[in-house]
N, CA and C of each residue as an Amber inpcrd file, in Angstrom:
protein
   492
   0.8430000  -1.1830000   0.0000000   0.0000000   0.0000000   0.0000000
   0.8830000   1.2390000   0.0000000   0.7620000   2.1350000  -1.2870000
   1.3890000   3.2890000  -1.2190000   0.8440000   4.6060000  -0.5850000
   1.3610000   5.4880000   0.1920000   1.0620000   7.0680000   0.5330000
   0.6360000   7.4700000  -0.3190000  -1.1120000   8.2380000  -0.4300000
  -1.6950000   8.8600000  -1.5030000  -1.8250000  10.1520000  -0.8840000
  -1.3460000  11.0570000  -0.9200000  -1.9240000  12.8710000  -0.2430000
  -2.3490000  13.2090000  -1.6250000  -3.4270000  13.8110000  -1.3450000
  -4.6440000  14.6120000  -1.9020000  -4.6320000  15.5670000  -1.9540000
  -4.3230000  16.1730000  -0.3550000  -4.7780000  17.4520000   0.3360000
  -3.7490000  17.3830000   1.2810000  -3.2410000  18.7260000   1.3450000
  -2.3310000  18.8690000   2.6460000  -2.7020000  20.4790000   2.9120000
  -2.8240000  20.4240000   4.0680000  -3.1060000  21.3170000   4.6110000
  -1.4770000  21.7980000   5.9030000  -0.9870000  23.1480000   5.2280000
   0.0650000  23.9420000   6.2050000  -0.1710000  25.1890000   6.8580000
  -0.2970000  24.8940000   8.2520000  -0.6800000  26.1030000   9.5030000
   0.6390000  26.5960000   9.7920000   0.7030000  28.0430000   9.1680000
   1.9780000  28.5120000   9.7000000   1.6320000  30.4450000  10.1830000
   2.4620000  30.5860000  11.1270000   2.2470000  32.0610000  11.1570000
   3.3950000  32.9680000  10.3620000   3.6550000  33.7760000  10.3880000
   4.2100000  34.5660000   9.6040000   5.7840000  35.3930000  10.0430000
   6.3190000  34.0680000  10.7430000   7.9390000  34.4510000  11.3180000
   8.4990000  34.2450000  10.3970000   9.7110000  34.3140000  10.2800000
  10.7070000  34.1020000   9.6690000  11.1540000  32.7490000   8.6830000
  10.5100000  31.8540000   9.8610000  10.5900000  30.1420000   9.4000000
   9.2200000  29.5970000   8.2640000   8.1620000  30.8760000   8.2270000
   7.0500000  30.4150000   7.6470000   7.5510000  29.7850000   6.1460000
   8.1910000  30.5920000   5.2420000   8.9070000  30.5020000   4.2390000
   9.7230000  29.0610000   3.9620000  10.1300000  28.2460000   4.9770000
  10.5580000  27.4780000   4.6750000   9.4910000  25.6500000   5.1870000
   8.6760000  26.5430000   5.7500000   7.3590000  25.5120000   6.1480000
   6.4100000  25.0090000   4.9860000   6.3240000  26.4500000   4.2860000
   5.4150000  26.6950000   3.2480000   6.3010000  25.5370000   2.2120000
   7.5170000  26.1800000   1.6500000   7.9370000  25.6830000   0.4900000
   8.4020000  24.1960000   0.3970000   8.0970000  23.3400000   2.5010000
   8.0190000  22.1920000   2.1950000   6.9200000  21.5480000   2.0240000
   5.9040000  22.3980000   2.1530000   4.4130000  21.6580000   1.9590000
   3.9790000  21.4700000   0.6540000   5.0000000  22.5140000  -0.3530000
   4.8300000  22.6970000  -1.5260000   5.6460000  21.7210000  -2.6100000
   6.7260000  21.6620000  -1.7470000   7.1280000  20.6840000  -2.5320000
   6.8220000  19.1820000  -1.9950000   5.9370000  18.6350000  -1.0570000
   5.2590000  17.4200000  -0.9250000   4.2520000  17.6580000  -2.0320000
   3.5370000  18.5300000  -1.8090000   2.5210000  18.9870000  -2.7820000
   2.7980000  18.7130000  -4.4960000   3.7470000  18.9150000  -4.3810000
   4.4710000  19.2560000  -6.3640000   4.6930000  17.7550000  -6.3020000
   5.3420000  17.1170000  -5.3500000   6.0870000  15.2420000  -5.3750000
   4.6740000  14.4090000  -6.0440000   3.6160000  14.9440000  -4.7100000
   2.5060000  14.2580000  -5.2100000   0.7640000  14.4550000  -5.7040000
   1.7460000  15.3320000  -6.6350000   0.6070000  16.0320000  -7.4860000
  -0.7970000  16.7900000  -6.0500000  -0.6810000  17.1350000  -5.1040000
  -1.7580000  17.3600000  -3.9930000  -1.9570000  18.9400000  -4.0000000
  -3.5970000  19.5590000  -3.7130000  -4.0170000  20.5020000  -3.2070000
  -3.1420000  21.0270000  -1.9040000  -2.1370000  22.1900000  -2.2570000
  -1.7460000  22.5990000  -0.5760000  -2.9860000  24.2320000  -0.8210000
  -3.2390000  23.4910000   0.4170000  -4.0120000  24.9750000   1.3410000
  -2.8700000  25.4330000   2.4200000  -2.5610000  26.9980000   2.3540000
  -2.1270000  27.7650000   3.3480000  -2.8290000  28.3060000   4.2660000
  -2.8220000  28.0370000   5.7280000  -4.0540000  29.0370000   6.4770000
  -2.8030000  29.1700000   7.6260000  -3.7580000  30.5530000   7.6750000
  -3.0360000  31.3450000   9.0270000  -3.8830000  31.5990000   9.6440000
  -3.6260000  31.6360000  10.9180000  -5.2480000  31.9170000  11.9260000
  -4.1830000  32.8070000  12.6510000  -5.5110000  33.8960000  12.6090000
  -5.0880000  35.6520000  13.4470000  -5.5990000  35.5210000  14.8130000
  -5.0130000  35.5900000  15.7790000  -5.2430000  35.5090000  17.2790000
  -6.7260000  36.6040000  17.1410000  -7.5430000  36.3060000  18.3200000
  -8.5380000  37.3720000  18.4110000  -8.1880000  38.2840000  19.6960000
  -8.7530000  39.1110000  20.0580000  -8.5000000  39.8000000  21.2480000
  -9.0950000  38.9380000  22.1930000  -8.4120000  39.5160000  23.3880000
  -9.0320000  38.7740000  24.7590000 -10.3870000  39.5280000  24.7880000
 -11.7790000  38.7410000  25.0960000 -12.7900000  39.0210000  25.5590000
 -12.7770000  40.0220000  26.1190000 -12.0150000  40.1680000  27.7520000
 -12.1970000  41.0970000  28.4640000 -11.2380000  42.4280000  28.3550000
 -10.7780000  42.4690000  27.0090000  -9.9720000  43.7120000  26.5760000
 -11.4070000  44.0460000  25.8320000 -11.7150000  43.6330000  25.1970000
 -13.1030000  44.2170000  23.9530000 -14.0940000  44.4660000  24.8980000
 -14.5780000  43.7750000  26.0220000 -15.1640000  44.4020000  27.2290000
 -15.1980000  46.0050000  27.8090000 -13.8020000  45.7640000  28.5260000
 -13.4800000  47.0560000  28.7100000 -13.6000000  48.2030000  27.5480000
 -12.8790000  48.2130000  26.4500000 -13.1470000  49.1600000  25.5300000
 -14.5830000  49.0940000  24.9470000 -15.4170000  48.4530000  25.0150000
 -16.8350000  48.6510000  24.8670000 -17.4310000  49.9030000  25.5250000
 -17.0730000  49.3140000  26.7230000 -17.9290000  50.3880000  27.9100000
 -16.8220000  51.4700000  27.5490000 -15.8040000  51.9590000  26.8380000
 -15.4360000  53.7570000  26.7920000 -15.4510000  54.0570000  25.5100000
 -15.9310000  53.1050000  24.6740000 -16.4070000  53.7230000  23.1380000
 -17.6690000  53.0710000  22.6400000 -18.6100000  52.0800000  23.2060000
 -19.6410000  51.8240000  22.6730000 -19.8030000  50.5040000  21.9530000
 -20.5530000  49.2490000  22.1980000 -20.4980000  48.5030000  21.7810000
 -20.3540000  48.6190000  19.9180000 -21.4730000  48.9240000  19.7550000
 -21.8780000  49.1080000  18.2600000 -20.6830000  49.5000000  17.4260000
 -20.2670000  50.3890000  18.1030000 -18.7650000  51.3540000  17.5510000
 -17.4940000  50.3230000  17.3450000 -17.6110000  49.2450000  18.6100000
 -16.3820000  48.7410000  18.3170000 -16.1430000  47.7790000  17.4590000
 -17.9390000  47.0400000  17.6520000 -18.0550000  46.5540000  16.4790000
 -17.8060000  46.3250000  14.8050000 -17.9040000  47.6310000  14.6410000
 -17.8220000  48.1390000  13.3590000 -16.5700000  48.2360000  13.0520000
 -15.7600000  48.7770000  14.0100000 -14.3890000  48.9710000  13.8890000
 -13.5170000  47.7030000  13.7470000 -13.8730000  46.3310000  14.8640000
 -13.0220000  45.6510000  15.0150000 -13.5490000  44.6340000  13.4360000
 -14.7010000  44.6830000  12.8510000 -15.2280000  44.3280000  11.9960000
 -14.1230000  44.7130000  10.5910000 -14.3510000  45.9550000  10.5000000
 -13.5430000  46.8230000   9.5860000 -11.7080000  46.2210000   9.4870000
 -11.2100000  45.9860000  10.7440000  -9.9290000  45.8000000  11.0740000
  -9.6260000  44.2820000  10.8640000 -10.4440000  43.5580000  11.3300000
  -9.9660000  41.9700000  10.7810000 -10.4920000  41.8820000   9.3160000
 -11.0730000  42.1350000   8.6440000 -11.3320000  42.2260000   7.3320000
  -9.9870000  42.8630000   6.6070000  -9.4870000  44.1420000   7.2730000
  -8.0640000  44.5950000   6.6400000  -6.8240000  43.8790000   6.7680000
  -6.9900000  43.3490000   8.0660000  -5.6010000  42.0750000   8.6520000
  -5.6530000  41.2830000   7.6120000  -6.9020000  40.8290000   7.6000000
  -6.7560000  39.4290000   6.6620000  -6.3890000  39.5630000   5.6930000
  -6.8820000  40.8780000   4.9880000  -6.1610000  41.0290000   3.5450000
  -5.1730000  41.2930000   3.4800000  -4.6340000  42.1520000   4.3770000
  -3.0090000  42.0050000   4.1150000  -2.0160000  40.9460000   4.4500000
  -2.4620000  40.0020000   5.1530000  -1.9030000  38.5730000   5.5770000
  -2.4480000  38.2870000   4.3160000  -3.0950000  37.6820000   3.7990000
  -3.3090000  37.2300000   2.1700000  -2.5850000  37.2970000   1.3600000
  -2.0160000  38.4310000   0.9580000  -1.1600000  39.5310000   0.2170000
   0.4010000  38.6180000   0.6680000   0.3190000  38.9030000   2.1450000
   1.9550000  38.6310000   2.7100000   2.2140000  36.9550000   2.2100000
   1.4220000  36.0840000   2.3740000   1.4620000  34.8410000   1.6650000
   1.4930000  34.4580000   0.9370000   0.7990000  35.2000000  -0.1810000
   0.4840000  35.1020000  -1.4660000   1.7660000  35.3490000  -1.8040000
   2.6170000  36.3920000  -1.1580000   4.0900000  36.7910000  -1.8580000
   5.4310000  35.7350000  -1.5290000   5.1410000  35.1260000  -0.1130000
   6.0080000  34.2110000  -0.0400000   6.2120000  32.7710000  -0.6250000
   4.2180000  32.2450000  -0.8550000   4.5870000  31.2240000  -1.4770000
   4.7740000  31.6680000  -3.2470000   4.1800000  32.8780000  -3.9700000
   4.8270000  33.1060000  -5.0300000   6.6120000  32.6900000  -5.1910000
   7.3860000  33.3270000  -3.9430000   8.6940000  33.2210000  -4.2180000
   9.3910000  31.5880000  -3.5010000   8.3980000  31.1480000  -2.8110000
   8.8980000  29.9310000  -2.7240000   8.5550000  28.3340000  -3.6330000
   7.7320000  29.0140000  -4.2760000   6.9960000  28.6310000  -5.7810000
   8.4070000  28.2640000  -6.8330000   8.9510000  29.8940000  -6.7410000
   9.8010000  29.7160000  -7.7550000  11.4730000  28.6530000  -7.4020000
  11.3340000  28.4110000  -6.2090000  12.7290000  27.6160000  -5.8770000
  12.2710000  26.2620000  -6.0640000  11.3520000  25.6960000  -6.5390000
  11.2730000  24.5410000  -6.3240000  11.1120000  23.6420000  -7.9670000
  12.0320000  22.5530000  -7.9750000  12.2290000  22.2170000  -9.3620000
  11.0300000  21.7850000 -10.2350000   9.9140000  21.0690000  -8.9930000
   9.0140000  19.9460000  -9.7450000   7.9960000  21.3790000  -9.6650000
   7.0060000  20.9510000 -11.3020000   6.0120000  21.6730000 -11.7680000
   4.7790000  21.3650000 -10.0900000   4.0730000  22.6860000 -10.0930000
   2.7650000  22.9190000  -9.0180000   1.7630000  22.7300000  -9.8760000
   1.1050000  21.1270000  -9.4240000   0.3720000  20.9010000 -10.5360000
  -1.7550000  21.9390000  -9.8470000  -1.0950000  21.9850000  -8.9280000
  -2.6300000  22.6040000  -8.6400000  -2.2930000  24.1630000  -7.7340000
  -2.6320000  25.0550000  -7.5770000  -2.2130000  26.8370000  -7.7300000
  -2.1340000  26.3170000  -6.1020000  -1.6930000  26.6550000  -4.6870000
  -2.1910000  26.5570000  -3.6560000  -2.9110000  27.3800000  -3.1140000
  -3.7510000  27.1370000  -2.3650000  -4.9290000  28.1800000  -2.0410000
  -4.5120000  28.7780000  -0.4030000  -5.2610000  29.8570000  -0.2570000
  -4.6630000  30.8150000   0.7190000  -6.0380000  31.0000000   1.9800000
  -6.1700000  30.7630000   2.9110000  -6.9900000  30.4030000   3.7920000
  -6.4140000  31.4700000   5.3240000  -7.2010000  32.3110000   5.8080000
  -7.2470000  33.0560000   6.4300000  -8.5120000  33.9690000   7.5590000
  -8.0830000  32.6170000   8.9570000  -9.3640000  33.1600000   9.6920000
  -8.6720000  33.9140000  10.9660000 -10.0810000  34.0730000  11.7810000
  -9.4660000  34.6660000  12.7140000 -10.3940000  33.4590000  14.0280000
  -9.6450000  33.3870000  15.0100000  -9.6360000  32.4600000  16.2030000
  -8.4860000  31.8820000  16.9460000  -8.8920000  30.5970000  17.3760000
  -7.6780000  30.2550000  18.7120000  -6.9650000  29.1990000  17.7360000
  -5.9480000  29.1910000  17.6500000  -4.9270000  28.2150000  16.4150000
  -5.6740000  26.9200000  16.4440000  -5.3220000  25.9620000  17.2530000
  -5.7150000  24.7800000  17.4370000  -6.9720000  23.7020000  16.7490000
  -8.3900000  25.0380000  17.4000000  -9.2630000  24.2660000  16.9440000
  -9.5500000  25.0750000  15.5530000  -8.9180000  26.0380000  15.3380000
  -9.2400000  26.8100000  13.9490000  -8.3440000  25.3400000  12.7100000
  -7.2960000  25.2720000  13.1680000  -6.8360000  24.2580000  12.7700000
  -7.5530000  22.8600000  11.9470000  -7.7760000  22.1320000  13.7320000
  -8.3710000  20.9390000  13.0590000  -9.7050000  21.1670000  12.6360000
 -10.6600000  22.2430000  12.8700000 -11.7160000  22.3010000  11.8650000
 -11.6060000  22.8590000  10.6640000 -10.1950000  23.4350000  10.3860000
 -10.0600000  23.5140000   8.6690000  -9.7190000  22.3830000   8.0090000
  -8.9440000  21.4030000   8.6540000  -8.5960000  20.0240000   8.0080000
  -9.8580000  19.2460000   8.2140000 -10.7200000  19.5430000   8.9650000
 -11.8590000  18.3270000   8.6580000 -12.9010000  19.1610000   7.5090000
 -12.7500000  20.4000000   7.7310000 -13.5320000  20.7800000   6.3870000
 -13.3750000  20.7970000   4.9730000 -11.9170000  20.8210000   5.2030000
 -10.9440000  20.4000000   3.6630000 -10.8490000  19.1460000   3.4520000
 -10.9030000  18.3290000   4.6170000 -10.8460000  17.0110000   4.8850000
  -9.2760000  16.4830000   4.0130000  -7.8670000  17.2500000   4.6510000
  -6.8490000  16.7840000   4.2750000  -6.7770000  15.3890000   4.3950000
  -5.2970000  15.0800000   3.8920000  -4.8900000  13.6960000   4.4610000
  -3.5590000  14.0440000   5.0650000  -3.1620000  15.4390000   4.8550000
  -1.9690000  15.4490000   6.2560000  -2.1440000  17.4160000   6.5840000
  -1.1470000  17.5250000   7.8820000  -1.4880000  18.7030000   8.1900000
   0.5400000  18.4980000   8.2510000   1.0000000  20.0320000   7.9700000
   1.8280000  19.9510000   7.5880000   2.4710000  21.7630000   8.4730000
   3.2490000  21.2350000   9.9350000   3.1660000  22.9610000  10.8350000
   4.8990000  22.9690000  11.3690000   5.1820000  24.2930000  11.7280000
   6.5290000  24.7840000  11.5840000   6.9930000  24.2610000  13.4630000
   8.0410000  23.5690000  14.1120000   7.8370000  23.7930000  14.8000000
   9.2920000  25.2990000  15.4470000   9.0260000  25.4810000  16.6880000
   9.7650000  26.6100000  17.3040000  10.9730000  26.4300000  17.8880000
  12.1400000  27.1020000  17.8260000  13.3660000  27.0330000  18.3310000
  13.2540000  27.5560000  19.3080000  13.4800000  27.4360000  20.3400000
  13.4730000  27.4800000  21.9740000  14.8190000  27.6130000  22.6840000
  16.0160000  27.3780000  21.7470000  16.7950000  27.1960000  22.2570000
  17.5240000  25.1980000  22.4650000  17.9620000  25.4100000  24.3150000
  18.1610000  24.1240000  24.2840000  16.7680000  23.1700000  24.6010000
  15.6660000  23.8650000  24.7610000  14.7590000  23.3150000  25.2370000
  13.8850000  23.0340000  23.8380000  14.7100000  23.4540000  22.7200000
  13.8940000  22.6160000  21.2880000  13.5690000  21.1620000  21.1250000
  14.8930000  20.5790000  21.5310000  14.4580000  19.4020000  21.0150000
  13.6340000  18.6360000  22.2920000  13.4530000  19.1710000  23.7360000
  12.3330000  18.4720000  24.4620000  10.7680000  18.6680000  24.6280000
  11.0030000  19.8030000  23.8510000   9.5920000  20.4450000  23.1850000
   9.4210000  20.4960000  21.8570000   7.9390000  20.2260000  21.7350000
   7.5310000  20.8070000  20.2930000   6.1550000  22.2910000  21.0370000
   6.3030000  23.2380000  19.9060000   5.3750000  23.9190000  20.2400000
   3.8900000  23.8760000  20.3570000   3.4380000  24.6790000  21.4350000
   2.3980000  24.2230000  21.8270000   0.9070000  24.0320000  21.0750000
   0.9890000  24.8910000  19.5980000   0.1680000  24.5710000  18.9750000
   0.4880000  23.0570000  18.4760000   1.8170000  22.8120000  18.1250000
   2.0850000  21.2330000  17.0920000   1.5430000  20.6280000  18.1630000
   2.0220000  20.6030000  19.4340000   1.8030000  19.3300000  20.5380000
   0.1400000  18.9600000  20.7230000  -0.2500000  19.9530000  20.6830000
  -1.8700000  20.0740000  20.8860000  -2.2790000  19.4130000  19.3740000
  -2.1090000  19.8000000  18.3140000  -2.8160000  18.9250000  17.1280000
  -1.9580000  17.7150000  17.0730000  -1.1340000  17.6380000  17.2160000
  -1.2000000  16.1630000  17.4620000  -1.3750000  15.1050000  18.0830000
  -1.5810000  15.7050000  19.0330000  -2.7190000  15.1310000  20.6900000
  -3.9940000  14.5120000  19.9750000  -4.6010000  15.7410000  19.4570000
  -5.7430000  15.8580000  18.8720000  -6.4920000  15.4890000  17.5820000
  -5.6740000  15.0740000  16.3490000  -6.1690000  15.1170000  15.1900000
  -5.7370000  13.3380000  14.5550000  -6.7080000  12.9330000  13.9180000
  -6.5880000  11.6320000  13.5710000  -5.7820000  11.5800000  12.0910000
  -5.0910000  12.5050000  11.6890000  -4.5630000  12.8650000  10.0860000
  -2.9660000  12.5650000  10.7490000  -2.2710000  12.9080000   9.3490000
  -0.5990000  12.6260000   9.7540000  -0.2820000  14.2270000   9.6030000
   0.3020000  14.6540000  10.6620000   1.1230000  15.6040000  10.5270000
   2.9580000  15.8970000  10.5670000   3.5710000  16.2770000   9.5070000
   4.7360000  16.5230000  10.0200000   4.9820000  17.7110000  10.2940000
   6.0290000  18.0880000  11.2470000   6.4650000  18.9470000  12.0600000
   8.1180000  19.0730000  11.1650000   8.1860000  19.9500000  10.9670000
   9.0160000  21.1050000   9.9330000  10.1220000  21.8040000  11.2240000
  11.4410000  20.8910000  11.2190000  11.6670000  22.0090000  12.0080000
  12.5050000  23.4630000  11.7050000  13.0280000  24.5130000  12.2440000
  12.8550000  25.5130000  11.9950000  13.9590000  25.6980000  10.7810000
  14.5570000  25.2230000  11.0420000  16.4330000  25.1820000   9.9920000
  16.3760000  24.3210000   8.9590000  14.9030000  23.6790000   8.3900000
  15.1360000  22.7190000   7.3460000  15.0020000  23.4530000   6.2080000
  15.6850000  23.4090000   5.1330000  16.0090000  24.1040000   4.4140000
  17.0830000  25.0610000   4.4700000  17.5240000  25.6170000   4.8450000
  18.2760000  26.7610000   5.0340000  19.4240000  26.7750000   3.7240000
């Protein structure tokens, strides 16, 4: 029985290492002909910060505003991805047989996560993990550790220097 990926799905945020997370999902992606989806999930504010500023500018008001503002985040995170996997597009030898698509919400990483892979319904999830120092290699970060606690798909964990 051979490895068939379809769909891979890569959760990365937008450090330094994203670039080299991306362009390995892309080139699994290019190996085996597969859909890569990019998603980034935008932290939300703490509840009780949007609380407080409610009560000194007005619910309705902040509404509109914080409405207005993740609609602009997202597009410019769109933009910022769109440009890295453009240029990490171009380093890679094997033809991208399908465009990768660019996925951008806002929530708590984790479960934004595994409910984009069950809605895409990947067959792997594909995330960067964090240099810590000496405490890298006894940790993985706490988003990887948590989906893979959690998710019945294969994920590999990218670590930060591959590629370089």
């Amino acid at each position: 029985m051979g490895i068939e990926l379809t769909k891979i799905l890569v959760a990365k945020d937008l450090s330094k290492e994203s670039s080299n997370v991306i362009r390995y999902a892309l080139q699994l992606g290019s190996k085996f002909h597969a859909q890569v989806y990019v998603l980034h999930v935008m932290p939300t504010v703490d509840s009780s910060v949007l609380n407080m500023v409610a009560l000194t500018m007005g619910a309705d008001k902040l509404a509109r505003l914080n409405a207005a503002n993740e609609a602009e985040l997202a597009e410019q995170t769109r933009e910022q991805l769109h440009k890295i996997i453009q240029s990490e597009q171009e380093l890679i030898e094997e033809e991208i047989k399908h465009p990768p698509q660019i996925e951008v919400h806002h929530g708590e990483p984790v479960p934004m996560i595994l409910s984009t892979a069950d809605r895409l319904d990947v067959d792997m999830i594909v995330l960067g993990s964090h240099s810590k120092g000496r405490l890298h290699y006894a940790f993985l970060g706490s988003v990887a550790e948590k989906i893979l606690r959690k998710t019945h798909r294969a994920v590999t964990i990218v670590p930060p220097h591959v590629g370089h």
